[in-house]
C-alpha positions in Angstrom: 77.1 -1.7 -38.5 76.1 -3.0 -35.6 78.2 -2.7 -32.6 79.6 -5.7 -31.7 78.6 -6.8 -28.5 80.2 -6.6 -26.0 81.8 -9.7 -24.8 81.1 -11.4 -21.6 83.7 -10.6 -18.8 85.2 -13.3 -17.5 86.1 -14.0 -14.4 89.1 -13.0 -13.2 91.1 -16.0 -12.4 92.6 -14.7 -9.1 96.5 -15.4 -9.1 96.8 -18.2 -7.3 99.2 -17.8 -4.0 102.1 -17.9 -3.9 103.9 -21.0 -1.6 104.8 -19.8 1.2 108.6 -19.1 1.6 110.3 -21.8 3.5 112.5 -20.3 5.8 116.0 -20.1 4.6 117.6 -22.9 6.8 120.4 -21.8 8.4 123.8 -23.5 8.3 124.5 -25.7 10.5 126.7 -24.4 13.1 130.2 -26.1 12.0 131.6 -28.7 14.9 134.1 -27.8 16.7 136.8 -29.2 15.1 138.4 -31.4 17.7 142.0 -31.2 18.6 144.1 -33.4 17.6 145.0 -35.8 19.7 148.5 -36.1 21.3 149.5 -39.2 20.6 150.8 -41.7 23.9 154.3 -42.1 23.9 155.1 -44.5 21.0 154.4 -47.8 21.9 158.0 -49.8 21.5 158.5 -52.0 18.3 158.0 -55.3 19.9 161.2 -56.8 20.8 161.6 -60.3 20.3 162.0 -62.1 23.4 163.6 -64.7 24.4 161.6 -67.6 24.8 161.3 -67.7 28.9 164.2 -70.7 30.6 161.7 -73.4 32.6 162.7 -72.5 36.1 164.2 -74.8 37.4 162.2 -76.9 40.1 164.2 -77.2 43.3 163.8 -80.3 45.1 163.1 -80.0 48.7 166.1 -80.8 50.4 166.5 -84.0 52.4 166.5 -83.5 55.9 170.5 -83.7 56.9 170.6 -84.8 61.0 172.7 -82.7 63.0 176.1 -85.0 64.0 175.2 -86.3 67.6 178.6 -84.7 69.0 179.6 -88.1 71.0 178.0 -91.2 72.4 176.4 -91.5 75.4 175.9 -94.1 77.5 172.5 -95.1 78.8 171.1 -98.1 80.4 168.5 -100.2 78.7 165.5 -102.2 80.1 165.1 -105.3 79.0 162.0 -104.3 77.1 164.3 -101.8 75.0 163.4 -98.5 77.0 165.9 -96.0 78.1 166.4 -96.4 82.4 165.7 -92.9 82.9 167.2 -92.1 87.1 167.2 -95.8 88.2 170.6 -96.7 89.7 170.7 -100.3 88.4 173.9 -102.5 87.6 173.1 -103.2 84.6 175.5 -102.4 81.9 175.3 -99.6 79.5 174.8 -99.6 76.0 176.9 -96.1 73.8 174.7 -94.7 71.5 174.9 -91.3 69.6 171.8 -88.9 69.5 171.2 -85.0 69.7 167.9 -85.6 71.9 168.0 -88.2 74.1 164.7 -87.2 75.4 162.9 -88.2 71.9 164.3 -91.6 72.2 161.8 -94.6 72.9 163.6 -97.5 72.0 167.2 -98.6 71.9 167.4 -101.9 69.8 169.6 -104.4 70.2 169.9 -107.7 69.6 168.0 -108.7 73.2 166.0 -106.2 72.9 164.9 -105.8 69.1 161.8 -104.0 67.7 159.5 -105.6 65.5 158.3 -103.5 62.9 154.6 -103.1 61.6 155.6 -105.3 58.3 157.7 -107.9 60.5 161.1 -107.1 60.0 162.9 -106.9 63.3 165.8 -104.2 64.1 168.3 -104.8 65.9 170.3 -101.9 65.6 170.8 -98.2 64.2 173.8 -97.0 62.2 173.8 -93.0 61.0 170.1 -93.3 60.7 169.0 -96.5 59.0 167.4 -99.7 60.6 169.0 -102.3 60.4 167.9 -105.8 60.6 169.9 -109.2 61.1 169.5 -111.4 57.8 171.9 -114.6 57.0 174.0 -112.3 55.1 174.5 -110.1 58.4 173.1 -106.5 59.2 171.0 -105.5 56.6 168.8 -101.9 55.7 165.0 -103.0 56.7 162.3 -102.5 53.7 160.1 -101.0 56.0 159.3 -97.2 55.7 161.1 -95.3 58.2 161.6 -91.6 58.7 164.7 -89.3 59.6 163.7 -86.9 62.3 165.8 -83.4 62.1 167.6 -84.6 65.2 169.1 -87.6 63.5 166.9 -90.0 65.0 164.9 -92.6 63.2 161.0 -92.8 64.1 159.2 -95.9 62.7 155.8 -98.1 63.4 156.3 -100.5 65.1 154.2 -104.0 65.1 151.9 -102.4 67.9 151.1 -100.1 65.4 152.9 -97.1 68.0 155.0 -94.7 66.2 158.9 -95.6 68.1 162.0 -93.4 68.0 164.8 -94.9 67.6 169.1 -93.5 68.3 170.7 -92.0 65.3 173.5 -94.3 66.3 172.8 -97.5 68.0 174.9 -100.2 69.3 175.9 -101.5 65.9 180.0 -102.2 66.5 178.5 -104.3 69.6 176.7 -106.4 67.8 179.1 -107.2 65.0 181.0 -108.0 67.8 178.7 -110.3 69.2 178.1 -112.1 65.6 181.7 -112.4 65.4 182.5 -113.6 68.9 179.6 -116.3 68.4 181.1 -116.9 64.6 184.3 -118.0 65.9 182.8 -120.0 69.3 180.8 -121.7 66.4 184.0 -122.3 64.1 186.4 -123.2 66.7 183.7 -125.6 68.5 183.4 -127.5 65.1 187.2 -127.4 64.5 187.7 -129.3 67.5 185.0 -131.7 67.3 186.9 -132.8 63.8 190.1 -133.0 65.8 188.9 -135.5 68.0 187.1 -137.2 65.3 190.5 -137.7 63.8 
């Protein structure tokens, strides 16, 4: 018998190599844990509130004139002015104010003051204009304005700003309508009575 022959070698398969390792990861480092937090003081339960009162919207009060302590007598020009120091003879007309100084104009019935819409004042009682109408002394329609001393400022037809007495010489006139009333009425009774 024949040997058998021998059989070819074969390569060696060389092993092949092995993967490399991966490095062993290490853990993450835990967080910190965080501490808890201390809670803010507890926030109230919402208490229901009363639904908020309007406030109440105070009107500004009207200016209230100081009481002119008595009247005083002054002499008036015959263009209305105050005779300020001038010794005349004329006679003097009472009126009531707390500044006399402030004062352009005393009205009167000789000496009225036209305003800028027409109306004509002849006198001043407690702080309102007054005009003469057939009915007698009458509130003017014209705008007019209290001053904090009591007197009454209004425009006048120059279109000048005048300052009027808080009190003018309203009982003289009345008197004067009524003294001319009854010349009137008596004048006409006795024209009948000679009619007759």
């Amino acid at each position: 018998s024949l040997p058998d022959e021998p059989s070819v070698p074969t390569e060696p398969t060389t092993p092949s190599k092995p993967e490399q390792p991966t490095e062993p990861t290490t853990p993450s480092v835990p967080e910190q844990p965080t501490e808890p937090s201390v809670p803010e003081k507890p926030v109230e339960p919402n208490k229901p509130t009363e639904p908020e009162k309007p406030v109440p919207v105070v009107p500004e009060k009207p200016v209230v004139p100081q009481q002119p302590e008595q009247p005083t007598d002054v002499v008036v020009k015959p263009n209305g002015e105050i005779a300020t120091g001038e010794s005349t003879q004329q006679p003097t007309v009472p009126i009531e104010t707390n500044n006399l100084s402030e004062v352009t104009h005393v009205p009167t019935v000789t000496t009225p003051i036209e305003t800028a819409s027409g109306e004509s004042i002849v006198a001043v009682d407690k702080g309102v204009p007054l005009t003469q109408t057939a009915d007698g002394l009458k509130p003017i329609k014209s705008e007019y304005k209290v001053l904090p001393s009591g007197n009454v400022q209004v425009k006048s037809a120059d279109g000048k700003m005048k300052v009027l007495p808080y009190t003018g010489e309203k009982m003289g006139i009345i008197g004067s309508i009524a003294g001319v009333c009854l010349t009137v009425l008596s004048g006409i009774l006795i024209y009948k009575k000679r009619k007759v």
